[in-house]
C-alpha positions in Angstrom: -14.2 -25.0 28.9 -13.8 -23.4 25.9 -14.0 -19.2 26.0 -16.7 -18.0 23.4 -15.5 -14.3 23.4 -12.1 -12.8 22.6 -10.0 -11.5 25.9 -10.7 -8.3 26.2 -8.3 -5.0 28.0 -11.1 -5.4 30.7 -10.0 -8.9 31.3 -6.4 -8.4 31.2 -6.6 -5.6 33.9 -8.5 -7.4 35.8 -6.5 -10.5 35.9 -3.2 -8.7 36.5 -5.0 -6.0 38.9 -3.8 -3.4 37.1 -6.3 -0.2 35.8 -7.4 -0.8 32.2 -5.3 2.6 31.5 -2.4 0.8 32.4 -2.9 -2.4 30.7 -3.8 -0.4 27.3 -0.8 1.8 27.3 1.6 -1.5 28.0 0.1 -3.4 25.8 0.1 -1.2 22.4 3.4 0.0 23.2 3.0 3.0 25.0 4.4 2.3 28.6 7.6 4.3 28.5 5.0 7.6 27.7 4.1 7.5 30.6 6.9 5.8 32.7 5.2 2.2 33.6 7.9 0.6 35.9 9.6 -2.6 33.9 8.3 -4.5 36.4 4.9 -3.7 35.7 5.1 -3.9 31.9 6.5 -7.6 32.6 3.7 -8.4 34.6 1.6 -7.3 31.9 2.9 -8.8 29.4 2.8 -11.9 30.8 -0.7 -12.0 31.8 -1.9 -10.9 27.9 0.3 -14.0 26.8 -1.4 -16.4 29.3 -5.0 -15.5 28.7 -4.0 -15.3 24.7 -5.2 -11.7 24.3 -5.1 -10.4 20.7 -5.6 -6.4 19.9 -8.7 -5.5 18.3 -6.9 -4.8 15.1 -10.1 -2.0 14.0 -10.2 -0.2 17.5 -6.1 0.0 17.5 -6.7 1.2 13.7 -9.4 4.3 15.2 -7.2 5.0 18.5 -4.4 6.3 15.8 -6.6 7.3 13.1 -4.8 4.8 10.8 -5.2 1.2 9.7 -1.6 0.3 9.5 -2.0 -1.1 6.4 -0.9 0.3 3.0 -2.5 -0.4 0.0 -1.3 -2.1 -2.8 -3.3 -1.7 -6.1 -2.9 -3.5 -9.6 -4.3 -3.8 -12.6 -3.4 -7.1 -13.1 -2.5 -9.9 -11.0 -1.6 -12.4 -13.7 1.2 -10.3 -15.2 4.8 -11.9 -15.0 6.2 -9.4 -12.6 3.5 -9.0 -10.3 4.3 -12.0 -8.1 7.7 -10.3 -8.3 6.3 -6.6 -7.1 4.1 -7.8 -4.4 6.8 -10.5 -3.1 9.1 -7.3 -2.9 6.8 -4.5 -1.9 5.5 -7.6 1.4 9.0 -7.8 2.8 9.4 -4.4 2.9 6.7 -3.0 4.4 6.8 -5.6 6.8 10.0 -4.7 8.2 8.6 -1.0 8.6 5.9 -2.7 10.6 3.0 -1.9 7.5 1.0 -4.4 6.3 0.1 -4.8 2.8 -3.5 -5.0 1.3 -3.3 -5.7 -2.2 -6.7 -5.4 -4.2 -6.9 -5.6 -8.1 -9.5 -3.7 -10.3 -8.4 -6.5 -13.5 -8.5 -2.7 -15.7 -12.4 -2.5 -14.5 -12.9 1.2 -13.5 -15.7 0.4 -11.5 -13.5 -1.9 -9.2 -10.7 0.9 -8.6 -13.6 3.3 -7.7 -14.6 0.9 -5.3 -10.7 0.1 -3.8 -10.0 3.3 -3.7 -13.3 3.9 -1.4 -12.1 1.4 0.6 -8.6 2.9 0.9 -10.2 5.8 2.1 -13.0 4.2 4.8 -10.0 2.1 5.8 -7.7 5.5 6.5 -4.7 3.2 5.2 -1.2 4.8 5.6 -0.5 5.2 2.1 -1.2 3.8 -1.2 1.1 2.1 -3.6 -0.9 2.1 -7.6 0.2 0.0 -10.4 -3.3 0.7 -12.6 -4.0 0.8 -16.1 -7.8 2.4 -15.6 -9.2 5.6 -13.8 -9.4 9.5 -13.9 -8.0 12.0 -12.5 -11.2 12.4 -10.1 -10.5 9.0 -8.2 -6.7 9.4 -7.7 -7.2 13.0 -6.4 -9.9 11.3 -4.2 -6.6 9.4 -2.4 -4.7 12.2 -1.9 -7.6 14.9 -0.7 -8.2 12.1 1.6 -4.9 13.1 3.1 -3.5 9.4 2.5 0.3 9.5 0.6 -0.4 8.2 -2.9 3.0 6.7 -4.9 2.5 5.1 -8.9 5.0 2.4 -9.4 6.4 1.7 -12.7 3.0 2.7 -14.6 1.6 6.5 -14.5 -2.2 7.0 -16.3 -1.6 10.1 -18.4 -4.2 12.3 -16.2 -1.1 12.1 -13.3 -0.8 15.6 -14.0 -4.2 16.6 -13.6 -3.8 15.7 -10.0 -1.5 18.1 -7.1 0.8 16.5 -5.0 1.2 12.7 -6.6 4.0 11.0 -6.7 5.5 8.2 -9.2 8.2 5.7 -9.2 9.3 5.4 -12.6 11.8 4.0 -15.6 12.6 6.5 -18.9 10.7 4.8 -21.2 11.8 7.2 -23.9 15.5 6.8 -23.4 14.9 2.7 -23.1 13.4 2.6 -26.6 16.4 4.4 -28.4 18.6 0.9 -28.0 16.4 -1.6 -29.7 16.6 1.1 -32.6 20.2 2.0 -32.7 20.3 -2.0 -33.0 18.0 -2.4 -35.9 19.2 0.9 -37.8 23.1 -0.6 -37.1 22.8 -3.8 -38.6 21.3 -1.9 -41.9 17.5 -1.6 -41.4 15.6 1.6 -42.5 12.1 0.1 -42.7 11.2 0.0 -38.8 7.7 -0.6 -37.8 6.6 0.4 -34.0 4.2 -1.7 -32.5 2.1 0.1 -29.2 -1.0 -0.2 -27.2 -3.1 3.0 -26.8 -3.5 2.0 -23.0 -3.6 5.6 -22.0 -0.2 5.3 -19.9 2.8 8.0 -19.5 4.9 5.2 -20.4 3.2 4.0 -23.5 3.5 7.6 -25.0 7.0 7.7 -24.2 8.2 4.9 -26.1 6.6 6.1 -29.7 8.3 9.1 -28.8 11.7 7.8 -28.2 11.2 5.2 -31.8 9.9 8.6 -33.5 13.1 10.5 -32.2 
């Protein structure tokens, strides 16, 4: 007979004839807290894996005031190094036991207003932004929220309008000064600059360098 609802603590505890307390604090990796015997923990264990209990992933999330998860928000999935970014950014969260969500606003305002409410109703352990779009007002909405917010490779210009954020980034003005040096070495003097007025830290940098 097929079971309609999920296994639930109740279950296990009762199955093992343990007390739920017990079960719970085995079973989301609390036992040594509160010195379970290894021989108990076994039997728990064991129990969960026959009757194919799975944690409620959202009550876990509320017991620690945390979903786990950190957020991962573009611009722009269909850029060349975003399969790259997200590829790296999976592995190692992973390994620090955080899973990515990645959500893209596609440079639509709107969109990152309503990510970064979910962020926030989520409680996500951090946020990683790679955006193109928004104000100072949404970002600081991140970090009043208490939730660690990092920029990665791209910073809006209103980044210092907002306390306490935090930005991954390349010198943009120091990068440009090459492809200049080139032209000007192999006997240019007529050098045209060619930019996007995206609104981006980076963007601003690079007429600087070329004007330098």
């Amino acid at each position: 007979m097929v079971r309609k609802n999920p296994v639930t603590l109740d279950d296990v505890a009762q199955y093992v004839g343990f007390t739920k307390s017990t079960v719970a604090y085995v079973l989301r990796g609390k036992a040594s807290d509160v010195g379970v015997a290894q021989e108990t923990i076994e039997k728990i264990e064991a129990a969960a894996a026959e009757l194919g209990y799975v944690p409620n992933y959202w009550a876990s999330s509320l017991a620690r005031r945390s979903s786990g998860m950190i957020a991962v928000l573009l611009s722009d999935l269909s850029a060349d190094w975003a399969d790259r970014v997200v590829s790296s950014l999976s592995r190692a969260l992973l390994t620090k036991a955080y899973t990515p969500f990645l959500s893209a606003d596609w440079c639509d305002p709107r969109i990152l207003d309503k990510n970064v409410s979910a962020v926030i109703q989520r409680r996500d352990a951090g946020v990683i932004c790679h955006s193109y779009v928004g104000d100072a007002k949404q970002y600081s909405r991140i970090i009043e929220s208490g939730i660690p917010l990092v920029f990665l490779g791209e910073v809006p210009c209103c980044y210092s309008e907002v306390p306490g954020i935090n930005f991954i980034s390349w010198n943009a003005r120091e990068a440009v000064k090459p492809a200049v040096e080139h032209l000007v070495n192999i006997g240019r003097r007529k050098i045209a600059f060619i930019g996007v007025d995206d609104g981006m830290v980076s963007s601003c940098r690079r007429l600087e360098g070329f004007e330098r």
